[in-house]
N, C-alpha and C positions, 0 to 999 in steps of 0.2 A: 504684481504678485502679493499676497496676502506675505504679513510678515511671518505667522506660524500655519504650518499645515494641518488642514482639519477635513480626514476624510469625508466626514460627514457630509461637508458641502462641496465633495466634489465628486465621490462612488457613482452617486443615482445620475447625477449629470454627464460625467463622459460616459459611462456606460448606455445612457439612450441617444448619446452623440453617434457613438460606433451603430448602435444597431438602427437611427435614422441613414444615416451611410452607407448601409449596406457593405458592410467590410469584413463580414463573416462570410456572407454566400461564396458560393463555389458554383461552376460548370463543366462540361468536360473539354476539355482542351488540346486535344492530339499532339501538337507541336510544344506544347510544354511537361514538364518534368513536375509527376504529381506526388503529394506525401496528403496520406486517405490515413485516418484514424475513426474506428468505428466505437461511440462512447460503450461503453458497459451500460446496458439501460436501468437506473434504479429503479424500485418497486415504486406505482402509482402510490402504494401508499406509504413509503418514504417522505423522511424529512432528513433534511442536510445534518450527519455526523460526521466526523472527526475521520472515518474510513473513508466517506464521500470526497470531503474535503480534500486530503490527502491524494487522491485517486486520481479527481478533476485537476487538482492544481498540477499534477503531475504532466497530464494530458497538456493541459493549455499551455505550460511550458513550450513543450515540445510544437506543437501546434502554431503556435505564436511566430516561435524561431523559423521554423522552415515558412509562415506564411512570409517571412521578412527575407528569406534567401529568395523569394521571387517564382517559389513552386506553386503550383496550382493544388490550394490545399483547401482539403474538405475535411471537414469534422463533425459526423455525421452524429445528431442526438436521438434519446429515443427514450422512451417507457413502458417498463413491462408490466404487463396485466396482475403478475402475481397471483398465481390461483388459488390458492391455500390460504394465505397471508390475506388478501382483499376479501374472498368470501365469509371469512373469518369477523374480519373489522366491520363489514354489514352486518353480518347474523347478530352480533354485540350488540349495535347500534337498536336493530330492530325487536331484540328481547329486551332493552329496557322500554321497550313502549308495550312488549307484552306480547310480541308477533314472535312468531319462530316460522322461519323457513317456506318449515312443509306445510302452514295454513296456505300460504303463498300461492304456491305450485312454481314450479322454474320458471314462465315466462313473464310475471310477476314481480318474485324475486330479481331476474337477470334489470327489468326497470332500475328497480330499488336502485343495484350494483350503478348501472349507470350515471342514475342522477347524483349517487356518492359520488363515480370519477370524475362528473363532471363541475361538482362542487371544489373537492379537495383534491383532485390528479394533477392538476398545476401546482401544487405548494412547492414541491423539490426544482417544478422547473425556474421559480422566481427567486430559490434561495440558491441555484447556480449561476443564475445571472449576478445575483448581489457579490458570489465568490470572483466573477470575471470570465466565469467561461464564455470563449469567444465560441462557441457552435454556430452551424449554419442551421437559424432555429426555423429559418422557410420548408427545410426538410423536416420535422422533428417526427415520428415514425412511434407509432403505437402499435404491441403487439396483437390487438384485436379489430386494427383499423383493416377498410376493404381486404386492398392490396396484403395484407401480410396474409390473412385469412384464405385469400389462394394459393400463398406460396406454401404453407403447412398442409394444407390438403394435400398437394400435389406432390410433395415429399412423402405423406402417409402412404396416398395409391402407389407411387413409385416401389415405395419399400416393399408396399404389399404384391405387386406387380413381377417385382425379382424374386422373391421369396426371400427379403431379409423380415419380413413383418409377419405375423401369427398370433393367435388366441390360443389361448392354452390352459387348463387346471393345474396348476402350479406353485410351492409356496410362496410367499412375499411377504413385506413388512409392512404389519395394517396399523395405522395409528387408530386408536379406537375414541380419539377424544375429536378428530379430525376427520373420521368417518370415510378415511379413505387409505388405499395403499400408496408406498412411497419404494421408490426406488433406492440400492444400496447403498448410497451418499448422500440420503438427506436424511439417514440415520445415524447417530451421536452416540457413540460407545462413552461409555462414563463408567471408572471402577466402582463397583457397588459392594460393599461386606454384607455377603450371604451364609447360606450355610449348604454345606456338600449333605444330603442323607442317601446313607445305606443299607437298601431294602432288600428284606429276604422275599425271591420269589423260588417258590417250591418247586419239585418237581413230578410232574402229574402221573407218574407211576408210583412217586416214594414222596409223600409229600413230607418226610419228616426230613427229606433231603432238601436243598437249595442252590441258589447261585445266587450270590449277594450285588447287586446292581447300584452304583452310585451319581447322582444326580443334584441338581440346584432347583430342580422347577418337579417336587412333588405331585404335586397336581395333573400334572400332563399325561401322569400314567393311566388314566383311565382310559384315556386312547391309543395302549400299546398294542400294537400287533405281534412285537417279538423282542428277542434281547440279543443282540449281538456280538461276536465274540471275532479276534484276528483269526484269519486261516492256520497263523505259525506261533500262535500263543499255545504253550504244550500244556498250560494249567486247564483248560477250556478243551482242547482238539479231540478228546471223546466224546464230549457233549453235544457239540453241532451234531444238532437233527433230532437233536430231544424233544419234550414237551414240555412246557411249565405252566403252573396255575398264578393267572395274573389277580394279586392281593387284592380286597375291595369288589373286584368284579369278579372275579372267577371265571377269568375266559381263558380260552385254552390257545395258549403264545406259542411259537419256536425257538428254538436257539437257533442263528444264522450265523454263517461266517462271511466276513468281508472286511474288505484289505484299509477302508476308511476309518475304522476303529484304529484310536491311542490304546496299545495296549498299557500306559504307563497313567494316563487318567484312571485314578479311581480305582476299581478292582479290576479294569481293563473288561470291562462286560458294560454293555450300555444299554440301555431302554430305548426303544423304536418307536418311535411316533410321528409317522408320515405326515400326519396334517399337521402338523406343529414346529416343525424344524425343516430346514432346507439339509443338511445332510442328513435325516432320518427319510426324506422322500425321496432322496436319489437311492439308499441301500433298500427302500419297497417297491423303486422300480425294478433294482436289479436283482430279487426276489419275492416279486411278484404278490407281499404284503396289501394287507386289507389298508383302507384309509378309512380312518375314525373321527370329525373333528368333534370335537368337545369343547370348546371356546368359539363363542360365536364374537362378530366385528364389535358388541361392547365391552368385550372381556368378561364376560359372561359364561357361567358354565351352561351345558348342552349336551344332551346324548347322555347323560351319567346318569347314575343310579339315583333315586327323589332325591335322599337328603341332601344332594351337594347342587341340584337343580337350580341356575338363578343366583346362585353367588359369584362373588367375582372370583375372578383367578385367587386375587391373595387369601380374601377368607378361605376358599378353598385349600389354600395350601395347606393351614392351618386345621383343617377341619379335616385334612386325609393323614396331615403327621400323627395327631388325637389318637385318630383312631388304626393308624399302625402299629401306633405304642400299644392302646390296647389288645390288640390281637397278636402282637408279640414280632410283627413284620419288620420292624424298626430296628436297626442293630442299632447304631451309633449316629451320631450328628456332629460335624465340623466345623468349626469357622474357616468361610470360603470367602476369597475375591474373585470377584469375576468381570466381566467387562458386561455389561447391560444396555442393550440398546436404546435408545429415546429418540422421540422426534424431532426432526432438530428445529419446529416451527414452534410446539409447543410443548415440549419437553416430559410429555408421557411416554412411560414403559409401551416399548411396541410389541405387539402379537405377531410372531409369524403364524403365518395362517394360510390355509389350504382356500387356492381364489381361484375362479374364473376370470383374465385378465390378457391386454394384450402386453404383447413382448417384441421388442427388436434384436435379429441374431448381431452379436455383437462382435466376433472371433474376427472374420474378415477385413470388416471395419476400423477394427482397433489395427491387425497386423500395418496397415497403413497409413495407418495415424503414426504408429511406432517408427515406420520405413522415414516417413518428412521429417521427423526430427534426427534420426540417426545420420541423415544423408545430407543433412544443411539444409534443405530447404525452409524448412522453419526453423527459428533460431531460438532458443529461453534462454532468459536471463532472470537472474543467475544460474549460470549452469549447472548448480545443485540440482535445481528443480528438474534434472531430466533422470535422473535416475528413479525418483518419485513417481516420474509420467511413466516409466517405462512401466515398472514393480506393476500399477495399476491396472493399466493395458494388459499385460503379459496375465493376470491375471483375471479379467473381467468377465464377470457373467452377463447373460441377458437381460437386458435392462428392461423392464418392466415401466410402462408411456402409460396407463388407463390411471385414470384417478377419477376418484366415485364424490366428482365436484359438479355443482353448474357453473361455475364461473370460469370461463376459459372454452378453448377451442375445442367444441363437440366431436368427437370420434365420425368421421364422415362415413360410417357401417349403415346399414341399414337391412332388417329383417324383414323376412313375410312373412306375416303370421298365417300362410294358409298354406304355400307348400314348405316352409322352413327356407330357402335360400338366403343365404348374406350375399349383400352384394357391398361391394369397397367403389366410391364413384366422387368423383372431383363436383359432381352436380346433386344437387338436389332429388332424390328418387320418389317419385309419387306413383309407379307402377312396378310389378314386380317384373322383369325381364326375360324368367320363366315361365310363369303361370298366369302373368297380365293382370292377377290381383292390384286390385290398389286398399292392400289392407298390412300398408308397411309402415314399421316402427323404425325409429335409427338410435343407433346405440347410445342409452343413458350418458356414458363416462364423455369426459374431456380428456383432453392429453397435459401430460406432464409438463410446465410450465417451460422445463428445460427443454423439451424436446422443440416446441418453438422459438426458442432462443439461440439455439443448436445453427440454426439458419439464418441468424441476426446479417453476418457479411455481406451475404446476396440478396437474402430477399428484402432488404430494405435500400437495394437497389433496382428492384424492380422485377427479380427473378421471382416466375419461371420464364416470365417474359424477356427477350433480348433487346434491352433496351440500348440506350447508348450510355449512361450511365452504367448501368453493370459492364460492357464492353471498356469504358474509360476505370474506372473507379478500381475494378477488382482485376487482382486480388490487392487489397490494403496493404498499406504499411507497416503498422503499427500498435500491438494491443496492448494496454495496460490497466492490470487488473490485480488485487490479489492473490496471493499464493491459494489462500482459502477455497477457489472455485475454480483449480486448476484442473478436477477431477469435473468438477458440474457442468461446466461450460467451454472451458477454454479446448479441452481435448475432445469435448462434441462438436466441436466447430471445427478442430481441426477434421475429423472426419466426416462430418457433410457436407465441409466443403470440397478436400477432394472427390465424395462422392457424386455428388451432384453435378460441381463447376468440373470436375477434373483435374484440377487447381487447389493449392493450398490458397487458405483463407485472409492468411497474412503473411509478411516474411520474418518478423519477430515479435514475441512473449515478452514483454517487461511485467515480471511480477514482483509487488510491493511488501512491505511486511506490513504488521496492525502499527495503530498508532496507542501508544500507553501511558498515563499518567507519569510525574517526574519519577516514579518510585520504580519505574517501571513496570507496575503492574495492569492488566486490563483492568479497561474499562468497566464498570457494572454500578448498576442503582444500588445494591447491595454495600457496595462501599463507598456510595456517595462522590465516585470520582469521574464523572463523565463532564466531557467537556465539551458545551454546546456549541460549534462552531458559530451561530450565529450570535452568542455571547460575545467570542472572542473576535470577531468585527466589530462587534459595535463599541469595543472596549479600547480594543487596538488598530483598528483599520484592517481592512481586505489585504492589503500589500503586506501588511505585519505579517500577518499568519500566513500567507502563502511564503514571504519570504521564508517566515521560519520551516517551514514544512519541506522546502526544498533546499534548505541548507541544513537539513538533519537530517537527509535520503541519503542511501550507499546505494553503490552499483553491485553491492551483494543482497541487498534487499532488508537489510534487517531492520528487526522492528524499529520505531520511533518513541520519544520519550517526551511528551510535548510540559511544558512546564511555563511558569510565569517570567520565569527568569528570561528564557530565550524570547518567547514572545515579547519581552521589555526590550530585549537587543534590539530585536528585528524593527521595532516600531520606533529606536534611537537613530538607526539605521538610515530609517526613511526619512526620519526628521535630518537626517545630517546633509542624508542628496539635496533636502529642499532648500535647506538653508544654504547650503554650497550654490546651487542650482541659482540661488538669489542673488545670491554677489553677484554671480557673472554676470547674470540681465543685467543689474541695478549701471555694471560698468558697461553695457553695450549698448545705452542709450545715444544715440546719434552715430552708431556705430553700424554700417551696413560691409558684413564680411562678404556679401556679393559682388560689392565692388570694390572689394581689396586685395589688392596683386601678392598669394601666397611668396611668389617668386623674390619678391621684393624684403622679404623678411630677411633681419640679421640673427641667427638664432643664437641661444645663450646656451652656455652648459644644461642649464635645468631642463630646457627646452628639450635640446637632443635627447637626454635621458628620460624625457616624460615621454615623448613619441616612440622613444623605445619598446619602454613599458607598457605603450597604449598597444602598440601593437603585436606585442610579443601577450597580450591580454585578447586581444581580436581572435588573433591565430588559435590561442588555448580556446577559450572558449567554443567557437567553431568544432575544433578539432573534440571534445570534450561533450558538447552536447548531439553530433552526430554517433560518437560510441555508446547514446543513452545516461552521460554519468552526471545528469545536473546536478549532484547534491557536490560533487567536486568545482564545478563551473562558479556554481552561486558561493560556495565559498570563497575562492580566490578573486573573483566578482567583487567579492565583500571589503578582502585587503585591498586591491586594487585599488577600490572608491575610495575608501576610508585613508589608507595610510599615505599613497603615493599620490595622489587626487587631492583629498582634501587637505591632511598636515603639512605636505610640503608643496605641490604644486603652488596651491592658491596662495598660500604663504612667502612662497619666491614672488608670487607676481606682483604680489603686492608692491615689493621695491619698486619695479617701474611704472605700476598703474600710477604709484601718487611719489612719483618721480616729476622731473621738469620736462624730459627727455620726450616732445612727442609720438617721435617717428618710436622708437620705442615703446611709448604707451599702444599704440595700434597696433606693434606688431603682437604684443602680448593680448588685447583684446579678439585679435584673430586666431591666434592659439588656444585660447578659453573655451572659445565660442565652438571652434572645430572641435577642441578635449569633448566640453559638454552632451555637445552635439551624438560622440561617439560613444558615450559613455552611457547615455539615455537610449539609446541604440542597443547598447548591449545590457543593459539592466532590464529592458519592457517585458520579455517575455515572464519575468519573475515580477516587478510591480510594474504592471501596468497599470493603474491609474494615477498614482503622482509621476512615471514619466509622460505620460500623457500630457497631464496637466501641466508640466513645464513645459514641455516642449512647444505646445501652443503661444509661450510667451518668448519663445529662443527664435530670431529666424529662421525661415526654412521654407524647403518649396512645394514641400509634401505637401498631402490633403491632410494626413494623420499619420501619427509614428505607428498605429498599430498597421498599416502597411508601408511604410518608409524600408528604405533598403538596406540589408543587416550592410557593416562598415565591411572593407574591404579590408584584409591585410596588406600595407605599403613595405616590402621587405627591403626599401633601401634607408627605412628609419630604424630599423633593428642596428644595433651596436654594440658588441659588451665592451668595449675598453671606455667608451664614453660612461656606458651604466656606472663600470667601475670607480672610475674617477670622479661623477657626481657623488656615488655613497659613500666615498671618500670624503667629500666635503659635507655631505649632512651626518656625519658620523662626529666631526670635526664641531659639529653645530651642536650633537646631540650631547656630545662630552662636556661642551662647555653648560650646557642649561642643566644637568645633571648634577655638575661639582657646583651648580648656586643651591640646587635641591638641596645636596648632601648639609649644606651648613644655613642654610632656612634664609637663603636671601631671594629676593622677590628675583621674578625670571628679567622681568622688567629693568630693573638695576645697572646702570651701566656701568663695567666696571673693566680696566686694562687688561688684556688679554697676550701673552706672548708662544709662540711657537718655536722650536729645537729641531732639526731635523737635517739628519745627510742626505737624506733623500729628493734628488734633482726635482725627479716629476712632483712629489708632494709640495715643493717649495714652489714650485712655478704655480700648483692650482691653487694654493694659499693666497699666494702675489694676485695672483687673477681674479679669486673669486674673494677677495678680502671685503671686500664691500656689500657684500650679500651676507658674508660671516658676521662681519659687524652687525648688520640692523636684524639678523635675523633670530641672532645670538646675545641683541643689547650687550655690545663692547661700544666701550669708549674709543679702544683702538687696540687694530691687532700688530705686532709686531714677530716679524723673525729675527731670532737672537741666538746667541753664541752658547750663554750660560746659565744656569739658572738663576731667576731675580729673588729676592727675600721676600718674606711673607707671601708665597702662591702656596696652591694648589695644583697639584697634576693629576693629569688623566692622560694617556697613550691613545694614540689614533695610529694603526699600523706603524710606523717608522717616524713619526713625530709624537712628540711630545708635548701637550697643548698644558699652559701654565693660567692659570686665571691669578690677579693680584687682588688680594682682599680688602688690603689697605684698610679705610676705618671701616670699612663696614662689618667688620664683626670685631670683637675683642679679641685677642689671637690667645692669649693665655685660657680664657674664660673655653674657650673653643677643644682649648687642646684637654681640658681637664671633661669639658664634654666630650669628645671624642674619647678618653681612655677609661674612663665611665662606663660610655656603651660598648667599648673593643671589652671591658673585664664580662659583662652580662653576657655581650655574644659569646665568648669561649667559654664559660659557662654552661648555656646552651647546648653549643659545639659539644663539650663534653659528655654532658649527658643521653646525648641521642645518640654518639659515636658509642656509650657504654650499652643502651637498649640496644643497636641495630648487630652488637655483638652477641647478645646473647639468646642463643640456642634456644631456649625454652621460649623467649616471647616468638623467636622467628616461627616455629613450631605453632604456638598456640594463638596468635593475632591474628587477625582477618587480614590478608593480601591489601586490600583498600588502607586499610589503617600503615599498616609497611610502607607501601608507597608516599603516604605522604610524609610519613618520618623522614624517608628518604630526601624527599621535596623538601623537607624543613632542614634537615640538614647544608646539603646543597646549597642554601638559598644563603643561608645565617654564615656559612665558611665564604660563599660570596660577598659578605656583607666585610664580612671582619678582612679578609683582606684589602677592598676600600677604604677601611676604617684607618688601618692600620699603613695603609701608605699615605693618607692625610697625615694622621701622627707623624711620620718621618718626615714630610715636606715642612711643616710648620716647627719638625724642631732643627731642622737645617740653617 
């Protein structure tokens, strides 16, 4: 083994070890016990973030650990086409050479698209390999590959088949920068300060009469059909059925009543504009309103009167306030917030707009989606996130699947342009099935990226075919994904796949929070705080950053605060397994624990209490990362390694490794070797490449740890009265290097050590384990004794009394005037933070964070002077 660890020379190597070994793949396996994780497929045109990261590593945890309990595990990868997003990144691409699109034509352009995915569609898949994900990449599954492409068809006819699928003139959210509609969760409310105005619209018997209407979007009014008012608003309720002269145009509007009017917005009278608003089209179905639209898909005015002809919505706004004022329409203007929709791809004001598009009925759908989570069969975690799901659900409208894209799964519709028939067909239609024309067109649009993704569980098992992977595989195990697309995907999966399979899709939701800068705040170019994950590899190691990413996860989900600090830990961390990880090689040279009789071992205190530990560490674990809680796991993982592994373990062994004692040295060589062994076992699923890398130099019989068998729990090694009694003795260890700290003598220093104590059992493990105290604790010699000797220092260990003698090594006078030196400073201290944390006004007016740590500093400094201050009395004793 190299003597420092250098991921660099070791990531790219076991990682093409594993994937030469074929240690990912998966089969289906009847007679074993499977755990099936389906990845979230990121965007072809993805590159590995800090979200990704987070996501993946989370997965391959989990993934890892059950492949090492000996289940039949598959972790299926994939990439989604990204409709919007990838058509996007070509049209860019091809306007800086001066092409747009439509010189193209679609089947042209759809080239272009391909030769990009086929250039840059791998980048996310190479920079998840370099994180460690272990996927079975023989399967990896593309949402426009053959096989998916019948499985979305065949879901579209299905739905169209049952009558959940329909065209319809309907409004919808158009991005007009994006040239297409978008369904109600890939629009991005953002509070915007606007202004409210209030327009007098006349009334067309008494025009010197009015009814004052108040609104945020001026300009829409030129498409009013009417102004409506509550049935049970009595300011209004003679009016319904009037006339009024609509300002600008002069066209003759109603007053309607209906029960969706706030009579508390505004003057409680509202402006009607069916092609413009989704509740202004439901109140001109249910009174039978004209539809006007006036903004066309660029946000472009249309239908209006010349002057406002061709301008965009905003100048128009502007251009109809003008001239309200001037014609005296205009009573007042507001400062308004309001919430504004945006794209959430590319972050333009959205138009609802009056469309020709299809829809899926969504009410039945959802009621089912709602019944699997209500009823256990799917499970969220955390269980906040189900009252979210439900809210959504309980309220969801018809999801609108048509996007006016080429890039993605083309609408399988198909027209005849000679007697009009649509026909809906899983096949290719080249004849009309009516009229036996063959002068048929298939519909422009693609479907919603989501709506393919909707089906990610099954059909990238093979459905609608019955294969035997779909039969073995589904339903999954396990999804883990963001809170963020709990609406986009995670709950359309839950419902097609009941609908489809019959069957829920998975048995549990693990949703994560974002990951944030140390300040906690998001990520953005804007504040320069994004953090490349593939930076923080090459800076720290893959293991660093996975470790930290999964020992800053809660089983509540909450966000992450990724920082320099932690990833320093995590990368001190790894360096400490190696370095520990090395000793114990370095000592099992000529040491074969395959042919060494465990039975034959005489075990020492340290011994029992390490096996203790290891396995009272097994069990946790275990038990800990099946409830999904690895950010608990990897923590205690952490003590574990670090405290009772590395500072005392290795450190007791040491006495007999380079002792005289053979039979002793072996048997502690055997103990090392089994610790190691078990410890690299339960570390892999969080860094697997340095346990990798070690354990190739540890014996062992395995092909590789990344399938070696998780350790077992041995419950006749568990014992608290032994634990007790060894942390009794390293407690006994701790006091003694503690009181050399306290007065600045090196740890090293040997120097006479005595003990006090009534206590039986404390005196016999003194007696017993004095010889490990001695060299562990550098004593010249420990003694038990009656009374106190002159010139020590004490420290208490439970019911003894542990005395160090200082003899010449320090000046005892020189010492004591140092010590009451620093006892005058700290009650000083003391003082003053006992006077602040009393008073009122700062409790009041400090920041909580600030409090605490006064409190902390308090606390610390009354701990300090009491130490201090019982050294003062021993040395003036």
């Amino acid at each position: 083994m190299e003597k420092a660890y250098n991921p660099a020379n070791v990531e790219n190597r076991i990682y093409k070890f594993w994937e030469e070994g074929n240690f990912f793949s998966s089969r289906p396996n009847p007679g074993k016990e499977k755990f099936v994780v389906m990845m979230p497929p990121p965007n072809v045109t993805g590159k590995l973030h800090t979200g990704h990261a987070l996501n993946f590593t989370l997965q391959d945890v989990f993934v890892r650990f059950n492949r090492m309990l000996g289940k039949e595990t598959l972790w299926l990868p994939g990439i989604d086409h990204a409709g919007i997003a990838t058509q996007s990144v070509v049209e860019r691409e091809l306007l800086k050479k001066g092409i747009k699109r439509e010189e193209l034509g679609r089947e042209k352009f759809l080239e272009e698209v391909w030769k990009w995915k086929e250039k840059y569609g791998n980048t996310i898949v190479n920079q998840l390999k370099k994180l460690g994900v272990s996927a079975d990449w023989s399967r990896l599954r593309f949402t426009l590959d053959e096989g998916y492409v019948k499985a979305v068809k065949e879901a579209f006819v299905r739905y169209y088949e049952e009558g959940y699928l329909y065209k319809d003139k309907r409004i919808i959210n158009w991005c007009p920068h994006c040239h297409t509609a978008l369904s109600d969760i890939e629009v991005e409310y953002i509070p915007t300060k606007s202004k409210l105005y209030y327009i007098k619209y006349p009334f067309k018997d008494d025009p010197s009469n009015y009814i004052v209407v108040a609104t945020t979007r001026p300009e829409t009014m030129l498409g009013d059909t009417a102004v409506a008012v509550h049935p049970d608003d009595d300011r209004y309720r003679e009016l319904i059925g009037k006339k009024l002269i609509l300002p600008i145009v002069n066209r003759e509007i109603p007053i309607v009543a209906d029960e969706a009017v706030d009579p508390e917005f505004g003057t409680g009278a509202v402006k009607v504009t069916p092609a413009h608003s989704a509740d202004d089209f439901e109140i001109a179905k249910r009174h039978n309103l004209e539809f006007i639209t006036v903004i066309d898909d660029h946000a472009k005015m249309v239908n209006v009167p010349d002057k406002y002809k061709g301008m965009s919505s905003m100048e128009c706004r502007e251009a109809i306030v003008k001239d309200l004022k001037a014609e005296g329409y205009l009573l007042k203007e507001e400062d308004y917030e309001n919430s504004v929709g945006h794209c959430s791809r590319c972050g333009t004001v959205i138009e609802p707009l009056l469309s020709d598009q299809w829809f899926v009925r969504m009410k039945e759908l959802a009621d089912a989606a709602i019944k699997a989570v209500e009823n256990g069969e799917v499970k969220i975690t955390p269980k906040k996130w189900e009252k979210v799901y439900y809210d959504w659900l309980k309220n969801i409208r018809d999801w609108c699947v048509s996007r006016q894209l080429w890039w993605g799964h083309r609408i399988p519709v198909y027209y005849c342009k000679d007697c009009g028939a649509t026909i809906v067909s899983r096949e290719d239609v080249k004849k009309c099935p009516k009229c036996g024309s063959t002068n048929i067109v298939q519909d422009e649009d693609v479907l919603d990226t989501w709506f393919s993704s909707a089906l990610w569980p099954f059909a990238t098992l093979g459905w609608p075919d019955e294969t035997e992977d779909l039969k073995y595989y589904y339903p999954t195990t396990l999804l883990i994904t963001g809170y963020d697309i709990l609406f986009f995907w995670v709950a359309r999966m839950i419902m097609s796949g009941l609908h489809f399979m019959y069957e829920k899709p998975f048995d549990t939701v693990m949703l994560h929070g974002l990951v944030r800068d140390e300040k906690g705040r998001k990520m953005s170019k804007s504040l320069k705080n994004i953090i490349d994950p593939v930076d923080v590899i090459n800076e720290y190691g893959t293991d660093a950053m996975r470790f930290t990413l999964s020992y800053l996860s809660t089983v509540g989900g909450q966000d992450i605060n990724l920082s320099k600090d932690k990833l320093t830990a995590s990368r001190n961390f790894v360096n400490k397994v190696w370095n520990a990880s090395r000793f114990v090689i370095m000592n099992l040279e000529e040491f074969d624990p395959f042919s060494y009789n465990p039975d034959s071992i005489e075990y020492e205190l340290e011994d029992r209490w390490f096996l203790s530990k290891l396995n009272k560490m097994i069990k946790r674990e275990k038990d800990l990362l099946k409830k999904y809680d690895l950010g608990e796991a990897s923590r205690e993982l952490y003590d574990f390694v670090w405290k009772e592994f590395c500072d005392w373990y290795i450190e007791l062994s040491k006495v007999r490794l380079y002792g005289e004692d053979e039979k002793k040295k072996n048997d502690v060589k055997y103990l090392l070797w089994n610790a190691l062994d078990k410890i690299l076992r339960m570390l892999h699923p969080f860094v697997p490449f340095v346990t990798e890398e070690i354990f190739s130099y540890l014996p062992h019989k395995e092909r590789a740890l990344i399938i070696a068998k998780f350790p077992d729990v041995k419950e006749e090694f568990i014992n608290e009265t032994v634990e007790k009694d060894a942390e009794y003795v390293f407690d006994v260890i701790r006091a003694i290097r503690s009181m050399k700290s306290d007065f600045n003598i090196p740890i090293v220093k040997k120097l006479k050590g005595f003990a006090i104590t009534q206590n039986e059992k404390e005196k016999l493990l003194i007696l017993r384990e004095k010889g490990k105290i001695e060299k562990i604790a550098f004593l010249e010699s420990l003694s038990i004794i009656e009374s106190k000797p002159k010139n020590t220092i004490k420290s208490v260990v439970s019911e003894t009394a542990i005395y160090i003698d200082l003899g010449s090594a320090v000046d005892i006078e020189k010492e004591k005037a140092r010590l009451e030196k620093k006892l005058a400073t700290l009650m000083n201290e003391i003082k003053k933070l006992r006077s602040r944390l009393q008073n009122k006004r700062y409790l009041e007016k400090a920041p909580k964070e600030v409090i605490e740590k006064d409190k902390a500093k308090l606390e610390e400094a009354e701990k300090e002077a009491l130490i201090v201050s019982g050294h003062l009395q021993d040395l003036s004793e």
